[in-house]
DORO-450064 format. One record per residue (C-alpha): residue number from 1; residue in one letter; x, y, z. Coordinates in Angstrom, 1 decimal, padded with zeros to 4 digits. Layout:
<pts>
+------+------+--------+--------+--------+
! resi ! resn !      x !      y !      z !
+------+------+--------+--------+--------+
!  NUM !    A !      X !      Y !      Z !
...
+------+------+--------+--------+--------+
</pts>
This chain:
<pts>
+------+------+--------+--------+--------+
! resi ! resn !      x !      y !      z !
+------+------+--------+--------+--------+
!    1 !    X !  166.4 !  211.3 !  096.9 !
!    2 !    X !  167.1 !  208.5 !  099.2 !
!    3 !    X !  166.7 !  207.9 !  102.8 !
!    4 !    X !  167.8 !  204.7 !  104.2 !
!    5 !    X !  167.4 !  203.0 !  107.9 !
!    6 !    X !  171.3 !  202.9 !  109.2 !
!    7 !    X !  173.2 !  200.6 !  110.3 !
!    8 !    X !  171.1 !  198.2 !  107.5 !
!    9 !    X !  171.3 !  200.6 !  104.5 !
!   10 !    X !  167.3 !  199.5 !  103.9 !
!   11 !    X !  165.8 !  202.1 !  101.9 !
!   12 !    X !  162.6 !  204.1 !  104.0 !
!   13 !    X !  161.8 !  206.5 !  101.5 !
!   14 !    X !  162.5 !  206.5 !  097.7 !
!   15 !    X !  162.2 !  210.1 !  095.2 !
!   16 !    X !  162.9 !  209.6 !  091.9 !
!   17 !    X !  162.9 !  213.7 !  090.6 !
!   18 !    X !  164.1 !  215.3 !  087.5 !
!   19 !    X !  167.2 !  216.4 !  087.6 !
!   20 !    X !  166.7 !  220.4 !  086.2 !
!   21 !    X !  165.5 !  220.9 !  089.3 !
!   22 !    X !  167.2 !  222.5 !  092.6 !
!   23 !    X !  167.7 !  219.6 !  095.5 !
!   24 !    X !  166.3 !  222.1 !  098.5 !
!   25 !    X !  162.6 !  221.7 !  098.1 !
!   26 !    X !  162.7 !  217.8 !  097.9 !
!   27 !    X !  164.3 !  217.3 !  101.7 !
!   28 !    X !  161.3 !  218.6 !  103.4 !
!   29 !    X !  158.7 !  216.4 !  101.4 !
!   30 !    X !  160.9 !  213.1 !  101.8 !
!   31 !    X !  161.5 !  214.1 !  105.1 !
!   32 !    X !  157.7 !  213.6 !  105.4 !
!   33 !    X !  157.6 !  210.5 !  103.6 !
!   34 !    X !  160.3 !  209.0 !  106.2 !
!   35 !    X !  157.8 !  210.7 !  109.6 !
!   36 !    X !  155.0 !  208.9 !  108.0 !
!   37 !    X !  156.9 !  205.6 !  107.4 !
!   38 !    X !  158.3 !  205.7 !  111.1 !
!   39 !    X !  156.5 !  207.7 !  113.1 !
!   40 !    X !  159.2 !  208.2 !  115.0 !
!   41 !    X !  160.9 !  211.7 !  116.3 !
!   42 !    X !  164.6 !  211.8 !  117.3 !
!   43 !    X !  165.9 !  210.5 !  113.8 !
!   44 !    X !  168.8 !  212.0 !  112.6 !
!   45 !    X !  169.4 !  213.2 !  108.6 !
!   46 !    X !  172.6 !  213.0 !  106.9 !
!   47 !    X !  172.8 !  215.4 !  103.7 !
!   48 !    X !  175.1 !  217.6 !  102.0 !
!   49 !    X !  174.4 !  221.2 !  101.9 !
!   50 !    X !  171.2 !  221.8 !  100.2 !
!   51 !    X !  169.8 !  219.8 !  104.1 !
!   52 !    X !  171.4 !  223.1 !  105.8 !
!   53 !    X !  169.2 !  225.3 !  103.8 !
!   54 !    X !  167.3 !  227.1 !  106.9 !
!   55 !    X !  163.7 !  226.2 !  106.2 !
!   56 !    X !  165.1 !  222.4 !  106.1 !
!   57 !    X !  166.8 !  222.8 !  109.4 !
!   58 !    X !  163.7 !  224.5 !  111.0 !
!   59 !    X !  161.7 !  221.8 !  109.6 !
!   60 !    X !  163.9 !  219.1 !  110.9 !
!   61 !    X !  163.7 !  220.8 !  114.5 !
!   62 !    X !  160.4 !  221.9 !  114.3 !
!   63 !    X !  159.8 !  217.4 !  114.3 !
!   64 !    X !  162.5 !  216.9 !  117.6 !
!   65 !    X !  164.9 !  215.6 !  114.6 !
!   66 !    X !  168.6 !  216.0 !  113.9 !
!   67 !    X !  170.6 !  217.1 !  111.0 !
!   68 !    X !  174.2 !  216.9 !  110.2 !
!   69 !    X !  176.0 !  218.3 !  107.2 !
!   70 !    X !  178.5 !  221.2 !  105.4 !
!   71 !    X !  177.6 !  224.7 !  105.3 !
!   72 !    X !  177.8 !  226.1 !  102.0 !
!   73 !    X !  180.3 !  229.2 !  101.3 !
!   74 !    X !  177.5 !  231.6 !  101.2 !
!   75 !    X !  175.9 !  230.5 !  104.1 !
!   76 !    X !  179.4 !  230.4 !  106.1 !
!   77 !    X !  181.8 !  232.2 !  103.9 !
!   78 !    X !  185.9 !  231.7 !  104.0 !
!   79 !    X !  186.2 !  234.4 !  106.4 !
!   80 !    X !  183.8 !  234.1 !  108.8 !
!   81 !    X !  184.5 !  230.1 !  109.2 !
!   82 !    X !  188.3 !  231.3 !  109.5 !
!   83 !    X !  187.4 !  234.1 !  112.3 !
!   84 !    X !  185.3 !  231.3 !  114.0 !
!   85 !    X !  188.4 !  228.9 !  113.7 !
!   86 !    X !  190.6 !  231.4 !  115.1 !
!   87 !    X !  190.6 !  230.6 !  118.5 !
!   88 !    X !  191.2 !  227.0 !  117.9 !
!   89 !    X !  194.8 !  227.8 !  116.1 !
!   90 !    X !  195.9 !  229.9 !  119.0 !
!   91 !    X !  195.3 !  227.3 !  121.0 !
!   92 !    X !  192.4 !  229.2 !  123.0 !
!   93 !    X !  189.1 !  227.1 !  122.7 !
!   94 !    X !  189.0 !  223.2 !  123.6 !
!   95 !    X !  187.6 !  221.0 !  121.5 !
!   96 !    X !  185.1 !  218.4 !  122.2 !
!   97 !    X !  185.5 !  214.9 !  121.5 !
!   98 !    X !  182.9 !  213.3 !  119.4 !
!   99 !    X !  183.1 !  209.3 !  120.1 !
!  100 !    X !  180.9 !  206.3 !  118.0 !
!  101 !    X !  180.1 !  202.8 !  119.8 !
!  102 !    X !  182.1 !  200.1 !  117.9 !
!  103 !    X !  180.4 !  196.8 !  117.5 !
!  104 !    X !  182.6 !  195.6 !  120.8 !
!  105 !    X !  180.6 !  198.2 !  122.4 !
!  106 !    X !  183.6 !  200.4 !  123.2 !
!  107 !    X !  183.6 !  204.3 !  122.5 !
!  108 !    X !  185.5 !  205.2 !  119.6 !
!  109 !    X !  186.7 !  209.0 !  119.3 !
!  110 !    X !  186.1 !  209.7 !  115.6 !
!  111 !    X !  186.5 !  213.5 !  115.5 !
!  112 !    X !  186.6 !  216.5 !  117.7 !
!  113 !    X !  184.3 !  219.6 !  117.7 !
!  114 !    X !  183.6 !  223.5 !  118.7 !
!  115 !    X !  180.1 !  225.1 !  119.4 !
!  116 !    X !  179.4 !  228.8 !  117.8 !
!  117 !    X !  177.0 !  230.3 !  118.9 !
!  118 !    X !  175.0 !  233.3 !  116.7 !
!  119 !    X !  172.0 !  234.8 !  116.8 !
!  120 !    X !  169.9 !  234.5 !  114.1 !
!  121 !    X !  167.0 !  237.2 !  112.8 !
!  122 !    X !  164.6 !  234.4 !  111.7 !
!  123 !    X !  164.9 !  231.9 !  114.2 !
!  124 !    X !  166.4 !  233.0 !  117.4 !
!  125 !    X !  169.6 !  231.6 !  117.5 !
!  126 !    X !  171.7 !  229.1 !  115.5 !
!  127 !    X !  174.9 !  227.0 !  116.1 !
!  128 !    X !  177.8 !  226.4 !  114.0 !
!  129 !    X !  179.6 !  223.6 !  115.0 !
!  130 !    X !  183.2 !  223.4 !  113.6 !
!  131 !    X !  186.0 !  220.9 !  113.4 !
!  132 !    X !  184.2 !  217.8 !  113.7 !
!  133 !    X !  181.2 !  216.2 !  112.7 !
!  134 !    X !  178.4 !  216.9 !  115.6 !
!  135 !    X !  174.8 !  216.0 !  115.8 !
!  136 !    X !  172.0 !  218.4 !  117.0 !
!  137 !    X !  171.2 !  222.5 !  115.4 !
!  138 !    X !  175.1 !  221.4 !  113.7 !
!  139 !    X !  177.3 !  221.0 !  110.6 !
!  140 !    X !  180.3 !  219.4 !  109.7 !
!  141 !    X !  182.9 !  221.4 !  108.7 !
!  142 !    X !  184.7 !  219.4 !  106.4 !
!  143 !    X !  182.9 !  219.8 !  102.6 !
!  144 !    X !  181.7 !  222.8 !  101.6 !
!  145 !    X !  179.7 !  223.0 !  098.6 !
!  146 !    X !  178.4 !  226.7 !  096.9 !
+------+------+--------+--------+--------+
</pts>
């Protein structure tokens, strides 16, 4: 597990695991390691799925953090991601632009978004962002792992 300081790529927190074992339960401790490094709230975490596992995004919120990354199939499965994507085909939901800061400082539109909005037994609500990579209670849809 590796978490690095963007835009320098200089490493913050280094796990060097086995690799029989699952990748959920080692976020939440390098997660740690990166808080104690920093001490800093507001960061955001980049993963692949195994970072949208719930207790890893209720962690991540619980700190006044961010995460971004896929859904897996189980967690999102074809159909319901298709039902959700429904109204963008037809034409009926806008999407959102998501824009970067290049280094001439000028915004850069790098992808476009939606916001679904469900409500979740464990944790009050949850949002599925699709079509675009968004920061925040998000994912990206593109990549699915599971």
């Amino acid at each position: 597990m590796l978490s690095t300081l963007d835009p320098l790529g200089m490493p913050v927190a280094v796990q060097v695991v086995s690799g029989e074992k699952a990748d959920d339960p080692l976020y939440i401790p390098a997660i740690e390691q990166v808080r104690r490094g920093l001490a800093q709230a507001g960061l955001l975490y980049v993963g692949d799925c195994k970072i949208m596992a719930l207790e890893t995004r209720a962690y991540l919120q619980a700190g006044d953090d961010y995460y971004l990354g896929p859904f897996s199939k189980v967690q999102i499965p074809d159909d319901a991601l298709e039902s959700y994507l429904q109204p963008v085909w037809a034409g009926n939901q806008r999407l959102t632009p998501v824009y970067r800061v290049d280094e001439n400082g000028e915004r850069i539109q790098v992808a476009e978004g939606m916001n679904e909005r469900k409500s979740h037994h464990n944790c009050g609500w949850e949002s599925h962002d699709l079509g675009g990579a968004t920061v925040g209670s998000a994912f990206a849809s593109s990549g699915t792992c599971g």
